[in-house]
C-alpha positions in Angstrom: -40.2 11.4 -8.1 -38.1 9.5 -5.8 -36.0 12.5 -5.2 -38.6 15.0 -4.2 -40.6 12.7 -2.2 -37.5 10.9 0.0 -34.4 13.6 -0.5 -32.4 12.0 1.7 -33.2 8.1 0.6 -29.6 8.2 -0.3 -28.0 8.4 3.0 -30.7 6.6 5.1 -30.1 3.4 2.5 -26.4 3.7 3.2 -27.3 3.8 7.0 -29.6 0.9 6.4 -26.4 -1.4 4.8 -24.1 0.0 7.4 -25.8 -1.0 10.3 -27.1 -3.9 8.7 -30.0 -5.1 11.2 -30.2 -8.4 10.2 -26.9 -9.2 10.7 -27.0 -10.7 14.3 -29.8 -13.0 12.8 -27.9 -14.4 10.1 -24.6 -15.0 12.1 -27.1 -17.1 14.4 -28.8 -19.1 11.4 -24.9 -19.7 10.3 -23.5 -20.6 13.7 -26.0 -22.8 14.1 -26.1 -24.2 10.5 -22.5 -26.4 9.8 -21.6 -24.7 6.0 -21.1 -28.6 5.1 -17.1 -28.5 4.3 -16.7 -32.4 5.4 -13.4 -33.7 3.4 -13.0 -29.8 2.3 -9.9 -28.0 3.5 -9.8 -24.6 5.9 -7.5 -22.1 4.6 -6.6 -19.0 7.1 -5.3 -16.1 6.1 -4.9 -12.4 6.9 -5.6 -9.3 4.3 -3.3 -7.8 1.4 -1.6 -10.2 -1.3 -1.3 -12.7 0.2 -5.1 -13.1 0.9 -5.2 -13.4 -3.0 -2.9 -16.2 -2.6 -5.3 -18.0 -0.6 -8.5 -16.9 -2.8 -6.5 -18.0 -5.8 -5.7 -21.6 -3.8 -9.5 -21.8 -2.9 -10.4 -21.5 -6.7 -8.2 -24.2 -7.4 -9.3 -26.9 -5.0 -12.8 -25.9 -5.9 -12.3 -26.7 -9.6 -11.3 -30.2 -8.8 -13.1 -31.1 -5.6 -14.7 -29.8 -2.0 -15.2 -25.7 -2.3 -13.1 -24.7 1.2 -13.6 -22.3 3.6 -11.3 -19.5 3.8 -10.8 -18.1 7.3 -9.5 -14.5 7.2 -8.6 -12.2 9.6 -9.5 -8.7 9.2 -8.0 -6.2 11.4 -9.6 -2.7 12.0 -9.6 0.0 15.0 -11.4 -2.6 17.4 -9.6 -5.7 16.9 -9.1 -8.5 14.8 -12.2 -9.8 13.4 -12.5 -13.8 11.6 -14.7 -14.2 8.7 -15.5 -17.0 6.6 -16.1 -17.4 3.2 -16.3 -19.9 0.2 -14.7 -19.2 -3.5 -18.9 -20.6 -4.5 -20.8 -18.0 -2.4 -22.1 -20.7 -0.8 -23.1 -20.4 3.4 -21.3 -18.8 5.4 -21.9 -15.5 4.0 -22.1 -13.0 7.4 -20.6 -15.4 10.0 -17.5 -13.4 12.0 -15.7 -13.9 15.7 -14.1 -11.0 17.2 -10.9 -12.2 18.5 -10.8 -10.0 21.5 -14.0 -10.9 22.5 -13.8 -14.1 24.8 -17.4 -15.0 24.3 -16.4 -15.1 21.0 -13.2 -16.8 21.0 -14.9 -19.7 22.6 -18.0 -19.6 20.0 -14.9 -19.6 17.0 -13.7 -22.6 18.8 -16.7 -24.3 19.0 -17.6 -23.6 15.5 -14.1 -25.2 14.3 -14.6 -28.3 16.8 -18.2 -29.1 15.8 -17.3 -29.4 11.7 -15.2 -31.6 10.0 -13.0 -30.7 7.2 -9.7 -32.9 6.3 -7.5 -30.6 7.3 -6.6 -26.7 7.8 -4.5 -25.2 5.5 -2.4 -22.0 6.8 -1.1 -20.0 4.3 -0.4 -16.6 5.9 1.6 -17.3 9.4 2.5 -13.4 9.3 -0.8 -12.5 9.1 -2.3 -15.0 12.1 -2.6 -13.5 15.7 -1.6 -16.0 18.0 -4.9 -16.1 19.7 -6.6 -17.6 16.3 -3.8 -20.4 16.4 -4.3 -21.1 19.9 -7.7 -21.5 18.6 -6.7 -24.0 15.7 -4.2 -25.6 17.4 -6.6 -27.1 20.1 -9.4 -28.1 17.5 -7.0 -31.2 16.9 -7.6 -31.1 12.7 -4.5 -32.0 10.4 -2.3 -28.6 9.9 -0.7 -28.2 6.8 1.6 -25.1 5.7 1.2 -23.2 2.3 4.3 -21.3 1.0 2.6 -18.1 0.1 5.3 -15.5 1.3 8.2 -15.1 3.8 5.5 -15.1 7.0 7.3 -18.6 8.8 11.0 -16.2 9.0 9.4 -12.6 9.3 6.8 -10.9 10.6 5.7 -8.7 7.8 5.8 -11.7 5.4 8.6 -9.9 3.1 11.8 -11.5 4.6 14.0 -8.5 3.2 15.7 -5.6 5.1 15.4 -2.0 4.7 18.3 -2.1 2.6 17.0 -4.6 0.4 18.9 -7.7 1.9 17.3 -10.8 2.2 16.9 -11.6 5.9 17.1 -15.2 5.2 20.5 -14.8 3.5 22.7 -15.5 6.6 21.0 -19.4 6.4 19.5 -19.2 9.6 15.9 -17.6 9.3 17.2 -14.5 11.0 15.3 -11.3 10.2 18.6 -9.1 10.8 16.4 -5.7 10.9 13.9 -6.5 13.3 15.3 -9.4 15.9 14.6 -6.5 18.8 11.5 -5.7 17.3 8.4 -7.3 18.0 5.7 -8.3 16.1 3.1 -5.4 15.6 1.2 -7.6 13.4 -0.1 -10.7 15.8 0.5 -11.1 19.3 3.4 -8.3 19.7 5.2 -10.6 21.6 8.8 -11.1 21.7 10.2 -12.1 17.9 12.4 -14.8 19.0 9.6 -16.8 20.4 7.4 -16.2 17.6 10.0 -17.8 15.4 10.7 -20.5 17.7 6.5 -21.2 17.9 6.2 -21.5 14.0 9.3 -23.4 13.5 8.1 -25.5 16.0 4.7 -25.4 13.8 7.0 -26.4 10.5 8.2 -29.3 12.2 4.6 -30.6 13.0 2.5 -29.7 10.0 1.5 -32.6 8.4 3.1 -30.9 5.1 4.2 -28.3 3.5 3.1 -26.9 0.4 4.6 -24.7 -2.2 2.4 -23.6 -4.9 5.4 -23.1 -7.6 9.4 -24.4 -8.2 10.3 -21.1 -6.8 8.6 -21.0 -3.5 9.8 -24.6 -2.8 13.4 -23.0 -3.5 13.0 -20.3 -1.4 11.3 -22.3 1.6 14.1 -24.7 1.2 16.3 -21.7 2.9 14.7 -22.3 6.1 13.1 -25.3 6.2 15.4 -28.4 6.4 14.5 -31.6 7.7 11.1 -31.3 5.9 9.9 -32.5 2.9 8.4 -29.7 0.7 5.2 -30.8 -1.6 5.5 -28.3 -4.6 2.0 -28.5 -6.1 3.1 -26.6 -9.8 2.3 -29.5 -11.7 -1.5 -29.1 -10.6 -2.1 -25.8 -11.4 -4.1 -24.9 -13.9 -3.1 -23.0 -17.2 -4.3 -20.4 -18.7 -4.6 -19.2 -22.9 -1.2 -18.1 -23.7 -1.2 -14.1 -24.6 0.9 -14.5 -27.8 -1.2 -13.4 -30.7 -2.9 -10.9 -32.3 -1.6 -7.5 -31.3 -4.0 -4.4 -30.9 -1.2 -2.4 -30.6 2.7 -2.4 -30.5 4.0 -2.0 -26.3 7.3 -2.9 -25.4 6.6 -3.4 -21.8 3.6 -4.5 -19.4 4.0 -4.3 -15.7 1.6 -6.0 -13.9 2.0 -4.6 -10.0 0.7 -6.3 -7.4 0.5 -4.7 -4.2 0.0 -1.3 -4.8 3.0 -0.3 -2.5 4.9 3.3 -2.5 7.8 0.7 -3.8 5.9 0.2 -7.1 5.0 3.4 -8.0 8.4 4.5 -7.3 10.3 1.1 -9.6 7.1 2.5 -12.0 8.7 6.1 -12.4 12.0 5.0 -12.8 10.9 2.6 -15.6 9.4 6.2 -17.5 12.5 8.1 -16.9 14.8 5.2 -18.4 12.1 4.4 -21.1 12.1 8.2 -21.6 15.9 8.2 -21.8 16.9 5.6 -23.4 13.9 4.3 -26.1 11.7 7.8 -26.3 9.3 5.9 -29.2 8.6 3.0 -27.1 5.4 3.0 -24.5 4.6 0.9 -21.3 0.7 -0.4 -20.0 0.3 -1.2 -16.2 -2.4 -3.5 -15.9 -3.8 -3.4 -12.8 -3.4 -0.5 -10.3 -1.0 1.8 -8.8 -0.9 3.8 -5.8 -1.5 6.7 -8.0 -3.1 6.1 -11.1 -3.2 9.8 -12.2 0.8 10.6 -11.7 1.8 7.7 -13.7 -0.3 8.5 -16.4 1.1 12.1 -16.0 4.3 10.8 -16.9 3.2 10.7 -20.8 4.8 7.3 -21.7 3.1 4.6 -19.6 -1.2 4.2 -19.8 -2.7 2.8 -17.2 -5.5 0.2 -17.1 -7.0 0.2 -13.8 -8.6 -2.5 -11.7 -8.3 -5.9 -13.8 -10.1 -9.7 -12.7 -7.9 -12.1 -12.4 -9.0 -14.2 -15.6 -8.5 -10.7 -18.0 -5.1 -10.4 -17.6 -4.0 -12.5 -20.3 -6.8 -11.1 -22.7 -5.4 -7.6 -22.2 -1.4 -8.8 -22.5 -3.0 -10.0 -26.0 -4.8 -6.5 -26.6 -1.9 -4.3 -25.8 0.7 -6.1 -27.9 2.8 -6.4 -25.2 6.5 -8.0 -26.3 8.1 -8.5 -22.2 6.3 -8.4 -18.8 7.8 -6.7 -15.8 6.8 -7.8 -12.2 7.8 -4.8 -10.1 7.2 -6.4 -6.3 10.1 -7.3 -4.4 8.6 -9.0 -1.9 8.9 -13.1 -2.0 5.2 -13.8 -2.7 4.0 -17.3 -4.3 0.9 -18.7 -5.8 -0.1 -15.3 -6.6 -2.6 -14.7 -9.9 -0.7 -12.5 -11.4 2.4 -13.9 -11.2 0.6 -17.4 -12.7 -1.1 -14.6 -15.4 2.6 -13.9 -16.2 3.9 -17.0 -16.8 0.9 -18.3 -18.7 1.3 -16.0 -21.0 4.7 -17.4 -22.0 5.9 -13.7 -22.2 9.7 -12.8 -21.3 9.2 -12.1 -17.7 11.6 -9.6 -15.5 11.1 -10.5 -11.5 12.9 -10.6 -8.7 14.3 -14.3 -7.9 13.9 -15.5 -4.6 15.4 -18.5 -5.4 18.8 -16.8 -5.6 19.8 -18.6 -8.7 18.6 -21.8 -7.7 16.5 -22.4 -10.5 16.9 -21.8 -14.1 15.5 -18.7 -16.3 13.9 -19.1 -19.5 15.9 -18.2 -22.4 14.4 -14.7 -22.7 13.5 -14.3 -18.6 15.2 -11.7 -16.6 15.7 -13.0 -12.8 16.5 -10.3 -10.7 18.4 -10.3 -7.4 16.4 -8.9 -4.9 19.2 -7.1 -2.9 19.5 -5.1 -6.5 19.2 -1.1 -5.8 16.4 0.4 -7.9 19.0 2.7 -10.1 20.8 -1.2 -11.1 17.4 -2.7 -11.2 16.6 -0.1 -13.8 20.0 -0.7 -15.5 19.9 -4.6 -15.6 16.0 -3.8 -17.5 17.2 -1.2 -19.8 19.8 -3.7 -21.0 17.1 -6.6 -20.8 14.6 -4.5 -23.1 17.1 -3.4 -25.8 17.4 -7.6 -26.4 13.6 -8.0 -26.7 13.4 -4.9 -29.0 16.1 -6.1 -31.2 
């Protein structure tokens, strides 16, 4: 009835959300209304991973105190816009400040003046325009870093070169690719004085956090004359995914950021698989660029989106004997990197540590600067040991 009566209810509802009417009158009720994070923590960060970083960090101080507010910036056609949110769905809910709006600007730092949370917490510097530090900066609140990813050296947070080199291997926080470059993701200033603003940040944060062994091991590489707070015995656990098998899979990879680099480490993983063990199979839980061509490829399933808490359950359901983490990107404090290792699986990842730290007996650390064909090598080799 609904149908022939309204045939085009459809569109007009998705008009309805889109331009969202109400929206200016909630941002005012939530400007005006303080969201109550006294003695809770401020956590800024842009999109992508490392976004999931921060939710996952949010979760986490939740569970044991204060729900924070995460601050994200969102960039899109007009801008960067700020949004906050809470891990509880608790107020704010609509609130965002368009950074290129000065009205704004001013109202964002008003907003961050007038509440008081024990300190802000920024945990993707890559991702933070310098007009929202500006912003920070003069609210006077207690700055703390959070080792997420290789934002404080490198302006696309990966801190490796096009060939795969780790711009923080010459020991001076130089980004060799891209130190005539400038930095397309904030302020596109120059990228010397972008480095020289957040190491002079580093210096003054009232600490620095890593969320695991491995990011205190790789911060270490830049940062010096600090003390580094690794927070690794705090985190929480979760069931390990030895057990009952539904089926027998001799390898999970669990991707992360959906990248043209995954999909093609993911192919290359079939073709050795193919090669090499043709009765053995392979589950990617989570997503790929292109869900449909890897399943194409005959020998690897693929489970599509997964929550954060199911990866564990599914490691269980899918038998899986060895975890592969395909990223090579330095990115901490990560859920499915903690889904990995609580599932105290043999894990093969790339170790940006550089050897600093030691594998478990059945772990494969992987050198970054490794070229896919002896990346796919070194697992070959690795997988014949977990088979056997």
């Amino acid at each position: 009835m609904i149908e022939s009566r309204f045939p085009r209810y459809r569109a007009e509802c998705a008009a309805f959300l889109e331009g969202d009417p109400l929206r200016a009158c909630r941002q005012a009720v939530e400007r005006a209304a303080l969201p109550g994070v006294a003695g809770a923590r401020i956590l800024v960060t842009g999109r992508g991973p490392v976004a999931a970083v921060a939710w996952e960090r949010a979760r986490q101080l939740a569970a044991g105190g204060p729900a924070p507010l995460v601050m994200q910036v969102n960039n899109d056609r007009g801008g960067a816009r700020i949004t906050f949110r809470r891990p509880n769905g608790a107020m704010p809910q609509s609130l965002n400040f368009d950074l290129t709006n000065i009205l704004d600007c001013r109202a964002l730092a008003e907003y961050l003046n007038r509440m008081e949370p024990s300190r802000v917490e920024l945990v993707d510097p890559a991702g933070t325009p310098s007009e929202l530090l500006d912003i920070v900066a003069r609210s006077n609140k207690a700055i703390d870093l959070f080792v997420a990813d290789g934002g404080l050296v490198c302006p696309c947070g990966c801190a490796s070169r096009n060939d795969r080199g780790a711009c923080v291997s010459d020991g001076a926080g130089h980004c060799l690719d891209q130190l005539a470059a400038t930095d397309s993701r904030s302020d596109g200033g120059d990228l010397r004085q972008r480095r020289e603003r957040w190491q002079s940040i580093t210096r003054s944060a009232d600490s620095i956090l890593a969320p695991s062994r491995s990011a205190e091991a790789f911060a270490r590489r830049f940062v010096t004359e600090r003390t580094i707070t690794c927070l690794q015995g705090t985190r929480q656990t979760r069931p390990s995914a030895r057990g009952t098998r539904g089926r027998d899979t001799l390898l999970g990879v669990l991707p992360v950021t959906g990248s043209a680099q995954e999909l093609r480490a993911i192919r290359s993983v079939s073709r050795m698989l193919r090669s090499l063990r043709p009765n053995a199979s392979a589950v990617v839980i989570g997503e790929t660029l292109d869900d449909l061509s890897v399943l194409r490829l005959g020998n690897i399933f693929v489970s599509g989106p997964v929550g954060w808490s199911e990866y564990v359950l599914l490691l269980r359901r899918y038998g899986v004997r060895a975890i592969w983490l395909p990223f090579r990107r330095p990115l901490f404090g990560h859920p499915v990197t903690d889904a990995a290792r609580a599932s105290r699986l043999p894990v093969a990842y790339f170790d940006w540590s550089f050897q600093k730290l030691d594998a478990g007996d059945d772990d494969l650390p992987l050198d970054p600067t490794l070229s896919d064909d002896a990346t796919t090598t070194a697992l070959a080799s690795w997988l014949d040991r977990m088979a056997s």
